[in-house]
N, C-alpha and C positions, 0 to 999 in steps of 0.2 A: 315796369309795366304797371299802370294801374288798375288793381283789380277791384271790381264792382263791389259794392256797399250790402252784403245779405241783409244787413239787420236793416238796414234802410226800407230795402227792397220789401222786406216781409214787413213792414210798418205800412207802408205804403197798399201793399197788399189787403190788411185787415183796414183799414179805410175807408176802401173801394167797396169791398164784402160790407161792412158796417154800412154804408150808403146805400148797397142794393139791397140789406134788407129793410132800411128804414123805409125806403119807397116802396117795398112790397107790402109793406105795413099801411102806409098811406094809399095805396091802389093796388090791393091783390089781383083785381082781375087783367088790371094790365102788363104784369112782369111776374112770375115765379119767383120763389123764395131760392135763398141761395142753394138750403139743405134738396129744399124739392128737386130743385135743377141736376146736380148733383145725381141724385136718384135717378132721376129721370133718365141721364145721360149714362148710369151704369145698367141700363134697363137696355136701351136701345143699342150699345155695344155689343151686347150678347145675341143681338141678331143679325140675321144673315143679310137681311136685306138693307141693314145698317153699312154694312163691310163695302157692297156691292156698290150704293153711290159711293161711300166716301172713295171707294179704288179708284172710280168712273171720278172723279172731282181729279184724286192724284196726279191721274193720268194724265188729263188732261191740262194741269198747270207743270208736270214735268215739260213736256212737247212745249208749253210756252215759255218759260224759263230757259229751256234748250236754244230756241230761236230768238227770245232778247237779250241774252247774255253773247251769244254769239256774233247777232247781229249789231248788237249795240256795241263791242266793244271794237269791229273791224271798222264797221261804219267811224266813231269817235276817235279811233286812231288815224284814218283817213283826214278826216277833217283836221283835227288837231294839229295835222301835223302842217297845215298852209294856214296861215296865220287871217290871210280876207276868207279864205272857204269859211274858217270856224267863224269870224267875227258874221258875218251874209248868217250863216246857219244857224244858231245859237238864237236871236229874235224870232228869226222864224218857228224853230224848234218849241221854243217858250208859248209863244202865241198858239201854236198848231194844239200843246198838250193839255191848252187849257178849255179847250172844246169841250164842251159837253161827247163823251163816246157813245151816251145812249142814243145822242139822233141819227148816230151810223149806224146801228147796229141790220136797221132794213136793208142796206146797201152790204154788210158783210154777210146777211141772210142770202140777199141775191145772189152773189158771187161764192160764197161756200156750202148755202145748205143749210137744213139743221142736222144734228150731229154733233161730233167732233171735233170738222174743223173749223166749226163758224165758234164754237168755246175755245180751240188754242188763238184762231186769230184776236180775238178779244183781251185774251190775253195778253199778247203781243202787244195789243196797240195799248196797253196802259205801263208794260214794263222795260217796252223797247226802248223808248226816248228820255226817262230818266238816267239810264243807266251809258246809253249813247253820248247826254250833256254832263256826266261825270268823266268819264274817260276823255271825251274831248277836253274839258278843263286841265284832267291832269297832262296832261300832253303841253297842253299850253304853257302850263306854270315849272315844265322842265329849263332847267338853268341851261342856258345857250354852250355853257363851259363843258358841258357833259358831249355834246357833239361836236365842238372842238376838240376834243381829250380822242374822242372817236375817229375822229375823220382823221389827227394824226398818227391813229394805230395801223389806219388803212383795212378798216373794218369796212366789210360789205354792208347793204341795205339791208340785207336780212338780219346778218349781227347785231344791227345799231338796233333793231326793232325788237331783238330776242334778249339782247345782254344790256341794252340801255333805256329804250324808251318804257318795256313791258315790266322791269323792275320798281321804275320813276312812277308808274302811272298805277303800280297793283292799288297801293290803298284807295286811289280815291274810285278805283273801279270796283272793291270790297264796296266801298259806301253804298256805289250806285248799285249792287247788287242787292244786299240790304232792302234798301227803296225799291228795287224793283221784285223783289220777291214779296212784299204784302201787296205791290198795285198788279201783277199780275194773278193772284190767289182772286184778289178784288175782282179783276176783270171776267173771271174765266164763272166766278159765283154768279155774276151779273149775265154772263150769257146760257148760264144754267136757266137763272130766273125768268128767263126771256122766252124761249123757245128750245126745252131741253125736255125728254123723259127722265132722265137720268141725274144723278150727281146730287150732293148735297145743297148746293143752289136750288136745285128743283126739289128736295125736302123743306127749304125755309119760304118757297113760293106758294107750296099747297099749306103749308102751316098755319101762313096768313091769311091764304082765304077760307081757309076752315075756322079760323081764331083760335087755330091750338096753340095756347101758348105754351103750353107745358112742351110740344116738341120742338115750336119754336128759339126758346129759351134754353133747352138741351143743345142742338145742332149749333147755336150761336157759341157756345161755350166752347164744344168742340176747334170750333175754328179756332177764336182766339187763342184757344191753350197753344194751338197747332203752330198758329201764326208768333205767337210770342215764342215759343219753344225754335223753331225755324232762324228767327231773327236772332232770338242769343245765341245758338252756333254761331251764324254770322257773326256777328260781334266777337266771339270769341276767336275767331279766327283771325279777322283785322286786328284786334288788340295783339293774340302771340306775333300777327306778321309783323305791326309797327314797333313791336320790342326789341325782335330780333335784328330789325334794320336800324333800329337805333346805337 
């Protein structure tokens, strides 16, 4: 198994920080310093009202992770598994994901509300379909030998889907999960920003029209630790899975 590069990662690291401050040097009023951020973000942890969106954000990308993970992977096994469905689907799919989601989002207002469910469906709609054309894929690129090997055991439909297909297809459905867990965090912020009381979306909405950047630069932080932190489980997971299946 190969395990990730720390000393890289933390070079990489101080880089990034070495950039952000140099541009807070060159345009303080447009970006916070790294240290201020930092502060800032241990300021605004220790309140209540802090806790309260960031729960009202969790929540809410829990519910949509629940429903593209689930749906994405029945739907992708479906397809995948007739060779013209996926070939028809897959253009389509590509074509459909590359829409702009903001011009929907008055038609998911209509249909869901504000609220709740008009932020999980947003969500949905950015982490459903990557994670849908991952599993479809792996499905595709299973070796034909492996359901022959099947079909002579006299393995039912359910078996071949539980003992063969869902084995064959776990990594590349890790990946899509991966991918769909920052475009669905993405979606669900964006429907914060849109028409929400709530959520930490709706702290980086009122931020900007205030021009606070000191909380805006806090809450952005947040995320990304959130988000990268998130994503390396992931990873960490596909990596022990593709070791052990190696």
């Amino acid at each position: 198994m190969k395990t990730p590069n720390l000393l890289g990662t933390f070079a990489v690291l101080l880089v990034l920080i070495g950039i952000w401050q140099a541009v807070h040097w060159l345009n303080g009023a447009a970006i916070g310093s790294p240290v201020a951020t930092v502060q800032g973000l241990w300021q605004m942890m220790g309140t209540a009202a802090f806790w309260i969106d960031a729960i009202e954000t969790g929540r809410a990308l829990v519910y949509s992770l629940v429903i593209a993970v689930t749906g994405g992977i029945a739907l992708g096994l479906g397809l995948g598994a007739n060779r013209l469905a996926s070939d028809v689907a897959e253009p389509i799919l590509v074509n459909l994901y590359s829409l702009p989601k903001v011009t929907l989002y008055p038609l998911v207002l209509l249909i869901f509300g504000l609220g709740l469910a008009s932020k999980v469906a947003f969500g949905v709609m950015h982490g459903l379909i990557p994670i849908l054309i991952f599993t479809m894929n792996g499905v595709r690129q299973i070796r034909p030998v492996y359901f022959r090997a099947a079909q002579a055991m006299h393995l039912s439909r359910r078996q071949i889907a539980l003992r063969v297909v869902l084995p064959a297809v776990l990594p590349e459905v890790l990946s899509g999960v991966r991918l769909g867990f920052s475009l669905s965090l993405l979606g669900v912020l964006i429907g914060e920003m849109f028409a929400s009381q709530k959520g930490l979306g709706h702290q980086l909405s009122n931020a900007m029209n205030l021009g606070n950047i000191d909380t805006l630069m806090a809450v952005a932080l947040f995320l990304m630790l959130f988000a990268l932190l998130g994503n390396a489980l992931l990873s960490t997971v596909s990596r022990r899975y593709r070791a052990v299946g190696a």
